[in-house]
N, C-alpha and C positions, 0 to 999 in steps of 0.2 A: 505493727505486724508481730506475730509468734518471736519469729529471731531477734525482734528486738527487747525483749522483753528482759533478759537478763544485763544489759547492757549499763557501762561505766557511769558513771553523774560526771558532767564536765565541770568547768568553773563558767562560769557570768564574766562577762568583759568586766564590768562596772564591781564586781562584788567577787569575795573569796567562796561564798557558799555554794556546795554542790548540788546540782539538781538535776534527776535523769534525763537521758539526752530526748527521749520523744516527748518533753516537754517542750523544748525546744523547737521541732519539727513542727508542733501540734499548736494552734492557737486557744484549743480551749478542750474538753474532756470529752474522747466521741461517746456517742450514748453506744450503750451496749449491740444494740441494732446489727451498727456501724463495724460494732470489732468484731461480729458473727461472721459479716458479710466479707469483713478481710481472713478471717475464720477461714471460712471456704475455701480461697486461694489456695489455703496450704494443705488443706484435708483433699482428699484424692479416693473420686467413685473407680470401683473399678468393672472393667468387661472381659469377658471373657467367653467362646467359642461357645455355640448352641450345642448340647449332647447330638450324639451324630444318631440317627438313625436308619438300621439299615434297610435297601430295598428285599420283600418278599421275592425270593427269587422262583417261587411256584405263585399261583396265583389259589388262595382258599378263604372261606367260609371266614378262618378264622385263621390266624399267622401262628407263626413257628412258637410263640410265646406264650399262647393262651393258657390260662387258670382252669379254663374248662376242662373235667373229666371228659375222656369221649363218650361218654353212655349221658353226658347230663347234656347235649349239644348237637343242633340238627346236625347232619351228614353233609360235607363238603363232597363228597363223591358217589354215586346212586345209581342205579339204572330205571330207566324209562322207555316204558313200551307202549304200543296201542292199546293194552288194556290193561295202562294206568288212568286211561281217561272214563268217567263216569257217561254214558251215553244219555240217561236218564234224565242227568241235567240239564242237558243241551238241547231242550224243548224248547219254543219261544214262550215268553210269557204273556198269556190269554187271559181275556176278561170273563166276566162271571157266565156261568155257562148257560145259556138262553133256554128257554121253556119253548116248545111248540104251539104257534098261535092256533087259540079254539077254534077258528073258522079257514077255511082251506082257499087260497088265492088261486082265484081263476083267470088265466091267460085267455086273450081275447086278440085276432089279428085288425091288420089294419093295413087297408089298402092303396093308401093314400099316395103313395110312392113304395121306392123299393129297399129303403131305408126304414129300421126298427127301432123302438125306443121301449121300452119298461118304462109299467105307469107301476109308480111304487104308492101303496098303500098308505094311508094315515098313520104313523106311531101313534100310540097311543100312549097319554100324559105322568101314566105311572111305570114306575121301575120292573117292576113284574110284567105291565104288557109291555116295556121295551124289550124284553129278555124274546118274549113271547113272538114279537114281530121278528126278529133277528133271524132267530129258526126257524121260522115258516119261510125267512129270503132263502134259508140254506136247502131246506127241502126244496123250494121254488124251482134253484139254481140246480139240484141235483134230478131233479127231474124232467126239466127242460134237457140238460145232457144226455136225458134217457129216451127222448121223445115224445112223451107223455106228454100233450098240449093240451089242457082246460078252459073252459071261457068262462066270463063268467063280467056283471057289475062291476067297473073302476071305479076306485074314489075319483073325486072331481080335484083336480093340481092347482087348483086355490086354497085349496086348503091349508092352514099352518104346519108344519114339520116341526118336529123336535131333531136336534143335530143328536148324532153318536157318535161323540167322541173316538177319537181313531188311537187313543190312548189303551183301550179294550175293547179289539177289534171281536166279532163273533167267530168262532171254530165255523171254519167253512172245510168242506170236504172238497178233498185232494183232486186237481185232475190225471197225477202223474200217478199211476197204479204200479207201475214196476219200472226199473230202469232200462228196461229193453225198448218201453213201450210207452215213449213221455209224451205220445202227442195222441192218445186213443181218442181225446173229448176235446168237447170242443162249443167254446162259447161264444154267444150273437153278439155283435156289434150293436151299440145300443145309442139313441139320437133321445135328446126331450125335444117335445112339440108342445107351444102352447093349449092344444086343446085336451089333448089325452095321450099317453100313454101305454106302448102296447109290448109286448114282446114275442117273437116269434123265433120257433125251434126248425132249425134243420135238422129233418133224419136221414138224409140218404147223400153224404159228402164225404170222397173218397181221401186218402191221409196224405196224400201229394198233396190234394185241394184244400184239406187243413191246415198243411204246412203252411203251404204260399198263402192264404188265406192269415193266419197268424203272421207271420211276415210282413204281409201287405200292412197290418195295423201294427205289428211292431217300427215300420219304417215311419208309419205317416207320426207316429208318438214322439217317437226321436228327433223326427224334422220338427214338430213343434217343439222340443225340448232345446232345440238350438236357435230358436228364434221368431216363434209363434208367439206375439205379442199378445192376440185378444185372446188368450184361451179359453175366456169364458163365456164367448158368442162362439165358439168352433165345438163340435160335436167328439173332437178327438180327445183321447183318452191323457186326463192330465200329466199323469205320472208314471212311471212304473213300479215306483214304490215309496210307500207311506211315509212322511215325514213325522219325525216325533210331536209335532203337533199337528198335524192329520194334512194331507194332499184333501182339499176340499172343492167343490165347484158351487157356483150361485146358479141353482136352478132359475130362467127367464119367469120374471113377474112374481119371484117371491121374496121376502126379506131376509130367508134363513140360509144358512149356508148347508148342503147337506154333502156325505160322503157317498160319493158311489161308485162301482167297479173298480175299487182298488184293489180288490183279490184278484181279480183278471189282469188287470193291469201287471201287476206283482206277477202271475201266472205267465204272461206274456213275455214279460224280460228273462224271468227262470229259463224258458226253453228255448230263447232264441240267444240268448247270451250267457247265462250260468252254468246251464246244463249240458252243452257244450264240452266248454272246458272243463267240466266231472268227469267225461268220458274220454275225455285227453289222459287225466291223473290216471285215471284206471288201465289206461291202454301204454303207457310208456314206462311202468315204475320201474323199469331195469334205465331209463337213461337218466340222469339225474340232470342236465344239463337240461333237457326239455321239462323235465319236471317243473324245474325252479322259471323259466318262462312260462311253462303255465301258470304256473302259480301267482308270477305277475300280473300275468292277464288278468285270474281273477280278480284277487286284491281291486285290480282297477275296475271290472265289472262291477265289483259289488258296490265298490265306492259310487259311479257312475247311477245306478241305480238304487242309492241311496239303503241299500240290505246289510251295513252294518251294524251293530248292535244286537239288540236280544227282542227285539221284534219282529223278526223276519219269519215266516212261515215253514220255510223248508230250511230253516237253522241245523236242525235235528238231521238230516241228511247231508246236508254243505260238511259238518264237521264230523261227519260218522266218514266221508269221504277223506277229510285231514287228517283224523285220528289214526287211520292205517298207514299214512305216509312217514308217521313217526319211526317205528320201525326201520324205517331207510339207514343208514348209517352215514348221514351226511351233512354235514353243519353249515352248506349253506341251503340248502333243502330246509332243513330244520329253522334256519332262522327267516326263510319265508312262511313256511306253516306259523310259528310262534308267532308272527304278523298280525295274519291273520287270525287266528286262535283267538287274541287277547283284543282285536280290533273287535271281536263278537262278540265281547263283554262277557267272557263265562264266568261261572263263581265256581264259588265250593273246591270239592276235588278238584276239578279239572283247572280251576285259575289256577292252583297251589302246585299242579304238575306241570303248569304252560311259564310261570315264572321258573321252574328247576329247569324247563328247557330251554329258556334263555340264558339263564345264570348258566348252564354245562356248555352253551356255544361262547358266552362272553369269558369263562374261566381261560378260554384258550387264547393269548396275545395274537398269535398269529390271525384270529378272525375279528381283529381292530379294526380292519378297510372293509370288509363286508358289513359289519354292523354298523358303520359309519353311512356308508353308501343306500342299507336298505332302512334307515333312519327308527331301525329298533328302541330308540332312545325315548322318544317320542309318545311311545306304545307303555313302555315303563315309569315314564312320569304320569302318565292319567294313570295308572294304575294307582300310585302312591297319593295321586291327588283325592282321586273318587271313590276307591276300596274302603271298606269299614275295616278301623285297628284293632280292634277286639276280636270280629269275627274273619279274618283272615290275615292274623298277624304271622302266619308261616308262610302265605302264599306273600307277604309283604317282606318278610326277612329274606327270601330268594330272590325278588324285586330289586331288593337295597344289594343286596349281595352285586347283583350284577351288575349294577348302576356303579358300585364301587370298583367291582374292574375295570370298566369304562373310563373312569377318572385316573389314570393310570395313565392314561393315552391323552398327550396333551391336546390333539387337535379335539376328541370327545370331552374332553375338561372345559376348553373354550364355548363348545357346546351348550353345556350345559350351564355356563352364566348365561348366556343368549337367550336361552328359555325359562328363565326366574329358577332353576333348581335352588339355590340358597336359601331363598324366600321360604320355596317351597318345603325344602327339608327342615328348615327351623319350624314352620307352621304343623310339622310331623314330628318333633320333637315336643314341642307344648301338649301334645295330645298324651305323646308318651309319658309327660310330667304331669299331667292331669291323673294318669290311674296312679292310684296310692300302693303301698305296699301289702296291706292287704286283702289286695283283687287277685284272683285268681290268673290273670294274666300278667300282672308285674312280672314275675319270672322269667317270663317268657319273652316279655317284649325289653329283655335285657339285652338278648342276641342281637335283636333288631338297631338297639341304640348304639352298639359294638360296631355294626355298618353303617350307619349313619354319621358317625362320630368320626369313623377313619377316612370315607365320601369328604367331611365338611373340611377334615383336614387337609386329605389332597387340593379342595378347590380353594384354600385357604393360599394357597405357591402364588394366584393372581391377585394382581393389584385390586383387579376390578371388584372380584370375591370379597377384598375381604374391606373393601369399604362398606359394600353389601350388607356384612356381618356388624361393620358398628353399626351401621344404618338402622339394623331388625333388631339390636340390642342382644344379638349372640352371647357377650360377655354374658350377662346375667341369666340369662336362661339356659347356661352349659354350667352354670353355679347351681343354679334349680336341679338340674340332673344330679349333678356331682353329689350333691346333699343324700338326692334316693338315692344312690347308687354307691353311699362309701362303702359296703361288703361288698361287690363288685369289683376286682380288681382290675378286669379288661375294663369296664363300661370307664374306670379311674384313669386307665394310663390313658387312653385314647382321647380321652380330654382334657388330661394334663400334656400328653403330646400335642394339643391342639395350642393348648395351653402357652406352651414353649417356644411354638412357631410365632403365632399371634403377639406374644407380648413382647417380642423382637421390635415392632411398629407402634412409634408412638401414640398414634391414637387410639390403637386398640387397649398399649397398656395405662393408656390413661383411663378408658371405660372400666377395664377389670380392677383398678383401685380404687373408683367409685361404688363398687359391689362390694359393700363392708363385710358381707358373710365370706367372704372368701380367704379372710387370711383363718378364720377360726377354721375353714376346711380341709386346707393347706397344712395347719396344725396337727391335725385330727388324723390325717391321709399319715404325715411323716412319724402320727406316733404309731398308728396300726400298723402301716406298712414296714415298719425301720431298717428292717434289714431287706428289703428289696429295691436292688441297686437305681433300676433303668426308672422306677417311678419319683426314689427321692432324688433322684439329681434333678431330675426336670422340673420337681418343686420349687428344689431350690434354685433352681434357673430363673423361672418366672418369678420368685423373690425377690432375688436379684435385681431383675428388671424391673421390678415395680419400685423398689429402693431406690434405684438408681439414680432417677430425676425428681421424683415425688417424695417430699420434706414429709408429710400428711400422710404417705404410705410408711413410712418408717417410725411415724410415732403410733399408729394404729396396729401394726403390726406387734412392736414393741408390747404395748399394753395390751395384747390379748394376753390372758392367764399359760402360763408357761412358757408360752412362750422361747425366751433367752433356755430355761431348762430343756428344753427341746431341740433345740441347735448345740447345746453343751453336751446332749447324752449322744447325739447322730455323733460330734466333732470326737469324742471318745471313742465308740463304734466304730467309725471307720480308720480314725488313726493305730487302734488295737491291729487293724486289719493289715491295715499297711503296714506295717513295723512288722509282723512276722511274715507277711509276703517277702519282705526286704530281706529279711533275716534267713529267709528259706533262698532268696532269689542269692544272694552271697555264698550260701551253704554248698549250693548247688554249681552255681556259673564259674566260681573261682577270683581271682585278682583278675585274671586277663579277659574277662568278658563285660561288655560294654551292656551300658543298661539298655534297654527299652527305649525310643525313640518319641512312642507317644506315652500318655499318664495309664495307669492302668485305673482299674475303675474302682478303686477306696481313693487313690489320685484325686479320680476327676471328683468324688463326690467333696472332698476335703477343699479342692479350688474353688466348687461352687458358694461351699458353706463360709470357706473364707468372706469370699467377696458378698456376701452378705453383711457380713459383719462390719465389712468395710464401708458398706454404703450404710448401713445403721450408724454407725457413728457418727455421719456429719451433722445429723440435728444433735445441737448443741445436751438435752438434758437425757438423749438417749446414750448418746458419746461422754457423758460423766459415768454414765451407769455404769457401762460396759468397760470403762478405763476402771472402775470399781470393782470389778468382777474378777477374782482373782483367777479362778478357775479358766476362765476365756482368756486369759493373759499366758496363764502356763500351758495350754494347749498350743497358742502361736509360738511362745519360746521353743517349746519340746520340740515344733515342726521345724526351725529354726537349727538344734541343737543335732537330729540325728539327719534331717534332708538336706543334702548340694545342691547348688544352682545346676548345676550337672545329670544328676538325678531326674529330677522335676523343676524346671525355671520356674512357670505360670505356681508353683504351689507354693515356692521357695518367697517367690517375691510377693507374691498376694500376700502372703503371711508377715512379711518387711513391711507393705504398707500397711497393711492395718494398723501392726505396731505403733507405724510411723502417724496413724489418724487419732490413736488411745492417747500417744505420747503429749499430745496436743493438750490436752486437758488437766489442769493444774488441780488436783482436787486432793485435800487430805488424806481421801484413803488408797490413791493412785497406785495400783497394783505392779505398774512399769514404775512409774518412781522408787515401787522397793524393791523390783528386777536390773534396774537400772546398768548397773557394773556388767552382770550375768549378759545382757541383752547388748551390750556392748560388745563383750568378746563374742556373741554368735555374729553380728554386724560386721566385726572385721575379717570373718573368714570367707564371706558376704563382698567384702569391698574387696581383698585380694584375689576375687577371680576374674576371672576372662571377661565374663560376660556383663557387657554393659549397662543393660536394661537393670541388674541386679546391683554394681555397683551405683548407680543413681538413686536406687533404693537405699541403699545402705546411707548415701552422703543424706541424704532427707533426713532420713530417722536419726543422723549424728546433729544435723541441723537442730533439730527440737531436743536432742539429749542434753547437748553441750550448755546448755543454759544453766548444768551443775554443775558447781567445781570440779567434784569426783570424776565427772566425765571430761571434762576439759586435762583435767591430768592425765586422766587415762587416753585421750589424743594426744598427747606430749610423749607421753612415757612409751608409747608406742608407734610415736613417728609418723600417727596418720594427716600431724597439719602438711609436714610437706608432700603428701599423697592430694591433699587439698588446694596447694601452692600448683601443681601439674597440672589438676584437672581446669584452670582457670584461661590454660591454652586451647580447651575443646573449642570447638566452632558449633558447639551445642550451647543453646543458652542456657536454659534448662539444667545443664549440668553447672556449668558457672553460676546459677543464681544458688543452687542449694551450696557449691561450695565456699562460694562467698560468706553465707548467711552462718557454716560453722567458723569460720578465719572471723565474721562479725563478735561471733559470740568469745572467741580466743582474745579478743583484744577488751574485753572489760575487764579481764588479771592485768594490769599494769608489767609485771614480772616477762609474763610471753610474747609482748608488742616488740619486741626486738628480734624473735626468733622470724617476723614477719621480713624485716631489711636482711638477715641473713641469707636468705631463698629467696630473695628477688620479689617478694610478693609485690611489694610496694608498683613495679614495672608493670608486671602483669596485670592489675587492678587498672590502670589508665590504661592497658591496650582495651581490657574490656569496655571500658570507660567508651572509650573513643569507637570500637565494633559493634556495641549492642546499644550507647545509649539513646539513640532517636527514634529505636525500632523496639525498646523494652524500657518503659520508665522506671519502672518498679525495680531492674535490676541497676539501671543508675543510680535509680536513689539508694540502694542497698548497699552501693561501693561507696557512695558519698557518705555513708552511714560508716563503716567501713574505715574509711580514713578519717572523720570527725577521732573516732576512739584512740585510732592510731595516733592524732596528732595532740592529744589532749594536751599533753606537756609541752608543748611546741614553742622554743625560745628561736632556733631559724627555719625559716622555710627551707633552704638549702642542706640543712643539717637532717631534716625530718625526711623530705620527698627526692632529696639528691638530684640527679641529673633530669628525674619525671618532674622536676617541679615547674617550669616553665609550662611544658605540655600540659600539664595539669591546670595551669592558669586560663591557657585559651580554651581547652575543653570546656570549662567551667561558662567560661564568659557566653560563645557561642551555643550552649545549651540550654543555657538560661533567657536566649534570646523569644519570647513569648508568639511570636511567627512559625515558630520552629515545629511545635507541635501541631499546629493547626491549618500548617501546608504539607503534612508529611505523606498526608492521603486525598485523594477525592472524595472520598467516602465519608459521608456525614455523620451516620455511626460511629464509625474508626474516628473522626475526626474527636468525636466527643469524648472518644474511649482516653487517646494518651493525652487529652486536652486534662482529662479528667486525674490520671496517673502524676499528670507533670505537674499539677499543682495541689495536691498533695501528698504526692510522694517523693518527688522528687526535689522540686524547687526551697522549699524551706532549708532543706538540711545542705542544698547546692550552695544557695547563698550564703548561709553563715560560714560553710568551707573556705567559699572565695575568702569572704569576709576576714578570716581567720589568715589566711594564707598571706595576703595581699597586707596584711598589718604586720607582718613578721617577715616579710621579703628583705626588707634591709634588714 
């Protein structure tokens, strides 16, 4: 071990020549491996408190913080009216527009019963005469309405049909001519028969008779909708509205599937169920409370009726009806229109205005339980699923917006792991890594990655989350981003804040030190950014923690190009900063004013930076470098020389250990070995105060000093071995092993082995002896270590250990007993561990004690 290294040569029983004592200890020369790995023991990573950040106490676009000028950055606040909405667009989308067939379909009755059917014509094989067929049905349909009855030659219904696709349905003329008057027309009931085909027009049926009449076939449709199995032997009307892959029936005795009366059908549901509730919305807009149940009814009607999306016929009216509810001044009004709105799949303008009116209901906390309840959430992820990035990357930025207030709200956070949003937002993220910088929407869709980024990080707080995130390989594709986006400085903190949280957890910063580009980003970010506080500490946070347990992340780091000069210009900058804070904060406060309770922020950046440093050193040729460096040595002295433990602890003492990790390393050009005296007196100002955490730091770093004479005198001359002698009554092991291992090093001077029976050390060493040694090997053996040096000269045992000598014999014997270790635990591990300790580190130097002891008792 370290401590033992400077230590006495004894004599040989057999022989006068002297030879260091850990050869004695040691059966044979460990490989270097072996002394790394006892290395470690004494070198000390350090942790330290994640940068705090605070909660948005308004909810916006963009936080209190942003880079963004307000003229280069959508509007976080806006207004929106009914005629923000484009009406234009909100047409359904139609197939190609049908030609007029050349020859005029002649309607023929049929008396066979009292039941009618439509014999439908042959399509014909080319695209032109499908168009052409389509509109002759539409003329058919409009002039049967009119009562216009023609006869005339059917095709015979064996004949083959060609399907049309309900994909691009034909523009059929409207029944509903004004909203006073939705039931003017009025369509036959239609049956196929195997032989033929007929359709017959009523003209003289009164609008009661229409009604019930529509009714009668609206009810028999719905009954078969809930459980009319053979639909395809029953005459009743399939559907009431088109499925995205067409409501189809098998006409009897043919192979093809064809589409028919789905306009009617759809016509039918409109005015016994949609149209309805239009005239509710129009008839209550002063109550908001009915509003918003209608508004559910609808929702559920359209749903019921399969008329969401952008196929629906009377779209162009359903939402010329919603558009004016905008207006209302009501957010939970509002966030059933937006329901609906975005349930209809609009684009364009109006998607871009129906996202700002979710994001202006979700900006507000207080409407967490409404948008919870009407599962708004829901509506906003197909959006970001299905939406094209390019062509509605504003209506998508207010999407994310709002999504990201949402996350805010733990129950809507749990939410959205439930429905893959992780998944989902990373798969939105690669898209955004995909446009390069010079696309014309780069820019733009920098906003978008601002809410995304600050989203991944709220849902980042769940466990669930962020397994999620190693799962999808988040590390590395928030490095991709990072990369675009180093001029960015929001799109930067928001991922080094994610940054910061994540690498808290070790799997995740096990991932992010597999992603080799990341320290060069890290680099690059700390030299652009240098003087912006809230991004480099969180750098160096995640540093830190990549340091911390990864040997592999400390050498890669290390050897990127500048590296160490990069952390030496930050350790400069912000200690410049601190020092005249200091000097202002003295100038100002007076003697009788107490410092600051927390670190202020060149503080904290300076404890982050420290402990970086600290965890760099423990791989062995990085920890030469840096004990080389003289510059990084006089920065920890100076922090040493002008800050108390009092002041700043965590900075005070981070900067102890490090010393205390540099000191470690024996190398010619050892920047603390020619500090040495200097770093000593900041040390005892260190060990004389209050605080305990500080003086443990301080006995450490004397631990590794003392192995030079100069410093061994300077613990003399200044009376810290009996400061040493005290602390060896803590009931802290920890502190007795570092105090021991300087009282170790005090007794290779032959000269000062006296000063040890003067203070009682010799007593003290066998209570610890006797307190710690079954439960600490390593510190038994350190004591055993300990009195070998003390005893070198040893002519009586009585003369040497006095009254402890006795005690000291059954210690010995009883410790040495080989059960000892290997019943001290259950634990097979544990077992292995002081099994492992006791034999060698303890037992070699235990025995030769006895040994020595037990030959010089008489």
């Amino acid at each position: 071990a370290l401590l033992c290294r400077g230590m006495q040569a004894s004599k040989n029983k057999n022989t006068d020549k002297a030879e260091p004592f850990y050869w004695l200890s040691v059966p044979k020369q460990k490989p270097s491996s072996e002394i790394i790995n006892e290395a470690r023991s004494i070198l000390r990573t350090l942790r330290t408190r994640r940068p705090f950040t605070p909660t948005e106490v308004r909810r916006k676009l963009f936080g209190s913080g942003c880079s963004r000028p307000p003229q280069n950055r959508p509007p976080s606040a806006f207004s929106l009216h009914a005629s923000s909405f484009d009406l234009a667009e909100s047409r359904p989308v139609s197939g190609v527009r049908l030609s007029p067939l050349e020859h005029k379909p002649i309607l023929v009755t049929f008396a066979k019963d009292e039941d009618f059917s439509i014999s439908l014509p042959k399509p014909p094989a080319y695209a032109a005469e499908v168009r052409k067929a389509s509109s002759a049905r539409t003329r058919l349909l409009r002039r049967t309405s009119q009562g216009n009855c023609l006869s005339a030659k059917m095709v015979p219904p064996d004949q083959s049909e060609e399907k049309l696709d309900s994909e691009e349905p034909g523009k059929m003329s409207s029944l509903c001519r004004s909203n006073n008057n939705c039931l003017a027309e009025q369509r036959s009931y239609t049956l196929f028969n195997d032989e033929s085909r007929q359709l017959i027009c009523n003209k003289h049926i009164s609008r009661s008779e229409r009604e019930d009449f529509l009714k009668e076939r609206a009810g028999k449709f719905l009954f078969q909708l809930r459980g009319e199995s053979d639909q395809r032997k029953k005459p009743a009307i399939s559907s009431p509205w088109p499925r995205s892959t067409g409501w189809k029936k098998r006409v009897t005795g043919l192979e093809d599937d064809t589409r028919i009366n789905e306009s009617e059908e759809e016509e039918i549901f409109w005015h016994i169920k949609i149209l309805p509730i239009l005239h509710e919305l129009e008839k209550v807009e002063d109550d908001v409370e009915n509003l918003c149940l209608a508004c559910t009814k609808l929702y559920q009607a359209l749903n019921e009726g399969n008329m969401l999306g952008k196929r629906f016929k009377r779209r162009r009216v359903l939402l010329k009806t919603l558009y004016k509810l905008v207006d209302i001044d009501s957010d939970p009004l509002c966030l059933k229109l937006a329901k609906i709105i975005l349930a209809m799949k609009v684009d364009g303008k109006n998607l871009l205005n129906v996202c700002k009116l979710a994001f202006k209901i979700c900006k507000n906390d207080k409407n967490d339980s409404i948008v919870q309840n009407d599962r708004l959430l829901d509506c906003l992820l197909e959006v970001l699923r299905t939406e094209d990035l390019q062509k509605n990357n504003e209506a998508l930025l207010y999407c994310m917006g709002a999504i990201k207030f949402m996350s805010g709200n733990a129950v809507l956070l749990n939410e959205m792991v439930d429905k893959g949003a992780v998944e989902m937002l990373l798969q939105l993220m690669k898209q955004i890594n995909n446009i390069k910088e010079n696309d014309t929407h780069f820019s733009n869709l920098g906003h978008l990655l601002v809410q995304l980024t600050a989203t991944l990080r709220n849902l980042a707080n769940l466990p669930v989350a962020r397994g999620q995130l190693v799962g999808h390989g988040a590390a590395c594709e928030l490095c991709v981003a990072l990369e675009q986006r180093l001029n960015d400085k929001d799109v930067c903190t928001y991922i080094i804040r994610m940054f910061s949280k994540l690498s808290s957890y070790n799997d995740f910063c096990a991932a992010l030190a597999d992603c080799s580009r990341c320290y060069i980003l890290f680099l690059a970010l700390l030299n652009k950014h240098q003087k912006q506080q809230d991004l480099v500490i969180r750098i160096l946070f995640v540093l830190g923690n990549l340091t911390a347990k990864n040997n592999q992340a400390r050498e890669q780091f290390f050897k990127e190009k500048g590296s160490v000069n990069t952390l030496i210009s930050l350790f400069q900058t912000y200690l410049e900063l601190d020092l005249n804070a200091q000097k202002w904060y003295h100038k100002r406060g007076g003697e009788g004013k107490n410092h600051p309770d927390h670190p202020s922020e060149a503080e904290d950046v300076l404890i982050k930076l420290i402990r970086v440093l600290a965890n760099l050193s423990i791989h062995p040729s990085v920890g030469e470098a840096l004990a080389a460096a003289h510059r990084v040595v006089d920065l920890l002295v100076t922090v040493l020389e002008y800050k108390s433990v009092d002041d700043c602890e965590e900075l005070v003492i981070n900067a102890a250990t490090t010393i205390n990790n540099l000191s470690y390393y024996k190398v010619k050009s050892s920047a603390v070995q020619g500090k040495k005296l200097h770093i000593a007196e900041m040390l005892l100002k260190l060990l004389m105060s209050n605080n305990m955490d500080g003086v443990v730091e301080a006995v450490r770093v004397f631990g590794n000093l003392s192995q030079y004479h100069e410093i061994c005198d300077f613990i003399i001359q200044k009376k810290i071995h009996k400061f040493m002698i005290a602390l060896l009554d803590s009931k802290n092991q920890d502190i007795c092993f570092s105090a021991c291992g300087v009282l170790l090093n005090l007794t290779v001077d032959k000269n000062k082995r006296a000063l040890l029976m003067e203070e009682g050390a010799i007593g003290k060493l066998v209570d610890c002896l006797q307190d710690f040694g079954p439960a600490d090997w390593q510190l038994a053996g350190l004591i055993c270590k300990t009195l070998w040096n003390y005893s070198e000269n040893l002519k009586s045992a009585a003369s040497c250990f006095g009254e402890d000598t006795d005690m000291l014999l059954v210690l010995l014997k009883s410790l040495l007993d080989e059960e000892l270790p290997l019943g001290y635990s259950l634990d097979r591990d544990l077992r292995d561990h002081h099994k492992l300790y006791w034999e060698g580190e303890f037992k070699p130097v235990a025995e030769k004690l006895l040994d020595r002891i037990q030959s010089h008792q008489s």
